[in-house]
C-alpha positions, 0 to 999 in steps of 0.5 A: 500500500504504502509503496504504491502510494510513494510511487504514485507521489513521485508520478504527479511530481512530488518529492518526499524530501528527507523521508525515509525510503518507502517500506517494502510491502510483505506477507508480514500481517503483525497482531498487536497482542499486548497494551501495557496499561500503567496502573498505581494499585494492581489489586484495584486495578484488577477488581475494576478491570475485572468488572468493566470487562467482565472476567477474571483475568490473570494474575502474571507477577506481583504488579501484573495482571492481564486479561484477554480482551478478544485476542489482545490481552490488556496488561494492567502494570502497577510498577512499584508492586512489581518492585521497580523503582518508578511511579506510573504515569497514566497512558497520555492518550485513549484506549479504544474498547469494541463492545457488544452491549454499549449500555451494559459497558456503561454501567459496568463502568460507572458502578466499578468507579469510572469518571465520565468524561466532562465536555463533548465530542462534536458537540455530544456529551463524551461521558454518556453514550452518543453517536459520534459524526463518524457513526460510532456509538461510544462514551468517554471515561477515565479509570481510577488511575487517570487512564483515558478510556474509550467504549465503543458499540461494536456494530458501529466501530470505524476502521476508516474509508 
């Protein structure tokens, strides 16, 4: 894809400059199979993420705990009980979740202790569940650890053009 574009750029004349070389395309189809998740208590970590997702999870050391969100697993990393010398910082971006029941993904948030997102997206309020512009259903919360997080209906998520 990506040298096809390159080439189609230096057909209409223009030029790249300083970029890189365009990436060879290959048969390689990567799987993102693990999100580290930076959390400062691993045991309320795993009883929140335990109910928003609504499995146990796993137990992996001391300040790890994963769980298996459809074939990637979300890995809740609480450094210190982990013996590590450093605090964690939240994830300074979102974290995108498709689900099958947006409602009941709701009030499992909001029940473990979610924080609603203040404010809107395009002019909807992003801590309750809307449809967005781009036609997703989704709701915007953050965890108790400062982490932003991001609950979309499943049958309405973007995977772009």
């Amino acid at each position: 894809m990506f040298t096809r574009f390159y080439t189609a750029l230096i057909s209409v004349g223009i030029s790249l400059g300083g970029c890189a070389a365009p990436i060879k395309e290959t048969d390689m189809k990567p799987k993102l199979f693990r999100v580290i998740l930076p959390v400062s208590d691993i045991e309320r970590a795993t009883r929140f993420y335990g109910a928003v997702l609504g499995n146990s999870g796993m137990r992996i050391s001391n300040g790890r705990h994963y769980f298996d969100c459809d074939g990637t697993i979300l890995a809740c990393f609480d450094p210190r009980a982990d013996g590590d010398d450093y605090d964690m910082t939240p994830n300074p971006e979102w974290l995108y979740f498709a689900v099958d029941e947006i409602e009941t993904a709701y009030e499992a948030c909001m029940k473990a202790g979610a924080t609603a997102r203040a404010g809107d997206v395009h002019g909807a309020a992003a801590g309750k569940i809307n449809a967005r512009p781009w036609g997703e259903r989704s709701f915007y919360v953050e965890d108790p650890f400062g982490n932003k997080l991001c609950f979309v209906d499943r049958s309405t998520a973007f995977r772009g053009p």
